[in-house]
N, C-alpha and C positions, 0 to 999 in steps of 0.2 A: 855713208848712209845719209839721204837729203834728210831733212824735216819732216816731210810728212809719213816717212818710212818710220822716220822715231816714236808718230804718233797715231799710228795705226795699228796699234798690237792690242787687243782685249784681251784679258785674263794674264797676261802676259807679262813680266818685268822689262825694262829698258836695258840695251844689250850694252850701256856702259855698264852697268851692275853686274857681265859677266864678261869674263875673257871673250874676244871675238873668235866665232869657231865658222868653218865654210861650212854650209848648210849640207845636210844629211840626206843627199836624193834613191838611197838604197829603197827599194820594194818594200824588203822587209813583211813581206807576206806572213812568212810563222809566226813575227812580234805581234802582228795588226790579229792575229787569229787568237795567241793565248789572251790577249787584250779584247777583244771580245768578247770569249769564249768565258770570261772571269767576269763579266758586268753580265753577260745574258743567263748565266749561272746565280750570280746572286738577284736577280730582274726574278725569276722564275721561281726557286725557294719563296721569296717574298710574295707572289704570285701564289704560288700554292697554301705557304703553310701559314703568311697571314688574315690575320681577320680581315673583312669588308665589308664595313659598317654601311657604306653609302655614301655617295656625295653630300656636303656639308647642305644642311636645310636652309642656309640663311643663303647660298648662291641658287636660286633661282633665274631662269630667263633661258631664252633661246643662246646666246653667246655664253654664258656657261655649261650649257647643256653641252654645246660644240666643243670648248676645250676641253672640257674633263670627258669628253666620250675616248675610249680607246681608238676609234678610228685617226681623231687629233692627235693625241698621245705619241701612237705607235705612227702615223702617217705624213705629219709633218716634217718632222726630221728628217723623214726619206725626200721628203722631194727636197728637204733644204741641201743633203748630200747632191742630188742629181742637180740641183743647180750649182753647185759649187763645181761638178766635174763639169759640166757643159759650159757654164760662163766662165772659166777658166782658159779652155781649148779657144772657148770663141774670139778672147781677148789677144791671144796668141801673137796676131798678125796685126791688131791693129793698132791705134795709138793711145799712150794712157791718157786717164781724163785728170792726171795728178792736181791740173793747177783748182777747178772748178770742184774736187773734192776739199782740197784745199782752204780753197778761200770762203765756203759756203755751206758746204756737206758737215763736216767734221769740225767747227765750231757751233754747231746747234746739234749735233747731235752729242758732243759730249755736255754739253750746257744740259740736255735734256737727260742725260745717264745720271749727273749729278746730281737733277733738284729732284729727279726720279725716286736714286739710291737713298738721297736722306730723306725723304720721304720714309720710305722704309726702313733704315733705322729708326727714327722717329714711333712710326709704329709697332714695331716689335722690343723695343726696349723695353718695354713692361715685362718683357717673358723675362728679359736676364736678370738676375736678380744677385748685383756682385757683392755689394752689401749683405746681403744673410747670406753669402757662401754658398751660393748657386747658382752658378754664370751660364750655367746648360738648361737652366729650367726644370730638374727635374723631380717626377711625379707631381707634375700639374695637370690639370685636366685641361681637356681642350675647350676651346675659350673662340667664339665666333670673328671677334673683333680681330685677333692674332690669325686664324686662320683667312681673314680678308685680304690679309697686309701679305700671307706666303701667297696666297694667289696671284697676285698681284705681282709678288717675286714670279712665280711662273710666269705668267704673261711676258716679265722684262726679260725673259728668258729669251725670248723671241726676236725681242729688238736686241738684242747683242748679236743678232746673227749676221746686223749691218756692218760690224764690224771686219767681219770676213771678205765679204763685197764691197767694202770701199778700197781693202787689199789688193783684189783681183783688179776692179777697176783701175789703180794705180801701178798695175804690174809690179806688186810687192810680193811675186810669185815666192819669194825665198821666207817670207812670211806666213803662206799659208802650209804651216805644220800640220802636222797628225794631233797633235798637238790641242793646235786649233780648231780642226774643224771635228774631233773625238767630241772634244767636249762640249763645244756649242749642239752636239748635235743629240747628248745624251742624255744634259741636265735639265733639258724640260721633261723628258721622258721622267725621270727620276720625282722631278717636285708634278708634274700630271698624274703620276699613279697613286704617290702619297694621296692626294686629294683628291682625287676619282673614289680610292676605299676609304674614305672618311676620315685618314689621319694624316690631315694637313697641319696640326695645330701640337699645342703641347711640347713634349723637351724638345723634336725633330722645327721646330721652326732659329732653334741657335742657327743651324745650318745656313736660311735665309737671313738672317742679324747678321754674322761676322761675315758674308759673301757682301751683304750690300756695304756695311761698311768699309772691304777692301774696293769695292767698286768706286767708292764717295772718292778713296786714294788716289787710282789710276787712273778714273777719269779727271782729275783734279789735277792730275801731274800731265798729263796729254794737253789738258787745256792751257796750263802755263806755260808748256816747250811750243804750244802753236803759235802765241805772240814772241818767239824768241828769246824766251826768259829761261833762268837754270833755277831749277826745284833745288832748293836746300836739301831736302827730307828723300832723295830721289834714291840714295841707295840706300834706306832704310824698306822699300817700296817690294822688293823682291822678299825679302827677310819675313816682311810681314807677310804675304802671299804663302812660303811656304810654310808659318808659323799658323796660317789658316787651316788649312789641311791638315798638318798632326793636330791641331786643336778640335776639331773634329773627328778625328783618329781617338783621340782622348775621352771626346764626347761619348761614343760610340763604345768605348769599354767603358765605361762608368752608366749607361743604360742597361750595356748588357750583365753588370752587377747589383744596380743598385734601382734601376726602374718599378716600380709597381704598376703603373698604369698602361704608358707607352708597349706596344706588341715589341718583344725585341728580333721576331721575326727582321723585323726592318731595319734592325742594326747593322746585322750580317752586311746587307746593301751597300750601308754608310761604310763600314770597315773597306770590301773590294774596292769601293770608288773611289776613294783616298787614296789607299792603296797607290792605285793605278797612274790617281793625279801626282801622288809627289814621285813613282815614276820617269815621267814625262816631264814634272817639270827641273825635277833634278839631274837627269841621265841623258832626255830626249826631245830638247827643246828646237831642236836645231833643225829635226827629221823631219823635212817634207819633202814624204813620199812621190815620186816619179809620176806613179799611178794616177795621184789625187790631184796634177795638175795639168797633165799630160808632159810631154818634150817642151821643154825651155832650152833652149841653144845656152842664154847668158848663166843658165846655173848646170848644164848638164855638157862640163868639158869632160868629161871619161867616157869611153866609148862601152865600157861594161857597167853593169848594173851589179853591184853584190845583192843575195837575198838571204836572207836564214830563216 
């Protein structure tokens, strides 16, 4: 694997941290439908049977009117999928652009992930509260300043999707997983609807705290292996990632116990997506689907496709 294949994975750990495994080009059709079928299920409960207050009063303007409308919400993601399958196919034949992602792209934009992500810890650390024995926040009321800083998380939701496409660009076809492109493509949906019904804020922004602090990691270990340097801390990197997700798995039943404020309508949500995420990232890190890239010659030496 060159260098920049090491350092083009978002959300993702570095595959010396696992056995190397040949990438998973099955369809996988039935997997990709209960996995759907388990997020638009909990999407729809939370839809139906939570409260919605309203978009937060202190976002104001034409640009948040736009993101928090559900036509963003629900409509960006799609065209991000439909570019992912078409800039994919398109790259097919031609030649990658590795070195000028390389030398230019991908040192400013993890520079940019980083001052971004702590930024965002920064601001949401007032919610965790590890000291009085409330690292979830919970039964706070929602708080304008905190709900700025999850928006804001939404939004970085967006630029992570560069990550996908500087993949493609570098024909690091075996990199774009289900994986990958599930998630980039569900968790603005996730943190847009929060804050579309008015509860962007309160115990549900932990969610945004321990995601930007994993991000502060990865993009911080990407930036060191791009100057040819070895992270120390590099296979602590994956541990934490999926200590992220049960830790919000955790969050998510201690809401659904102990909340007075927070709808725990919206917990159900939290519980599936985790769920789904550790998954993927424990089971199916490897599976990128056939479908989602089209025919790759260098990764698809079997002439049969399995599906279940």
């Amino acid at each position: 694997m060159s260098q920049v294949e090491q350092t083009q994975q978002a959300e993702r750990p570095v595959k010396a941290m696992r056995p190397a495994r040949k990438v998973d080009r099955e369809a996988g059709f039935f997997r990709t439908f209960n996995i759907g079928a388990l997020f638009c299920s909990a999407l729809y409960y939370a839809n139906q049977n939570g409260p919605d207050e309203g978009r937060p009063h202190f976002l104001k303007g034409d640009v948040y009117s736009f993101f928090l409308s559900d036509a963003a919400i629900f409509g960006l993601p799609v065209i991000y999928l439909v570019g992912v399958l078409l800039f994919s196919r398109f790259m097919v034949d031609r030649e990658p652009a590795t070195e000028f992602l390389r030398k230019y792209v991908q040192p400013l934009y993890n520079v940019s992930q980083i001052v971004l992500c702590s930024w965002m810890v920064y601001g949401l650390l007032p919610q965790v509260d590890i000291i009085g024995l409330n690292p979830f926040g919970l039964n706070t009321r929602r708080n304008p300043s905190i709900e700025f800083f999850v928006f804001v998380h939404y939004m970085s939701k967006y630029l992570d999707w560069t990550d996908t496409f500087i993949m493609i660009g570098s024909k690091s076809f075996g990199q774009v997983s289900f994986l990958q492109v599930y998630h980039h493509a569900t968790i603005p949906i996730v943190w847009g609807f929060l804050l579309s019904r008015g509860w962007g804020s309160g115990t549900a922004s932990y969610g945004a705290f321990i995601n930007s602090v994993a991000h502060v990691l990865v993009y911080g270990h990407y930036l060191v292996t791009s100057f040819g340097l070895n992270n120390p801390i590099k296979k602590y990197i994956f541990k934490f990632q999926m200590a992220q997700f049960a830790s919000c798995l955790v969050h998510a039943a201690c809401v659904l116990a102990y909340e007075e404020h927070y709808p725990i309508e919206f917990a159900y949500m939290q519980v599936s997506y985790h769920i789904i995420m550790l998954y993927l990232f424990g089971r199916r890190m490897e599976w990128a689907p056939v479908w989602c890239t089209g025919s790759i010659p260098a990764l698809d030496d079997e002439p049969r496709r399995k599906t279940d």
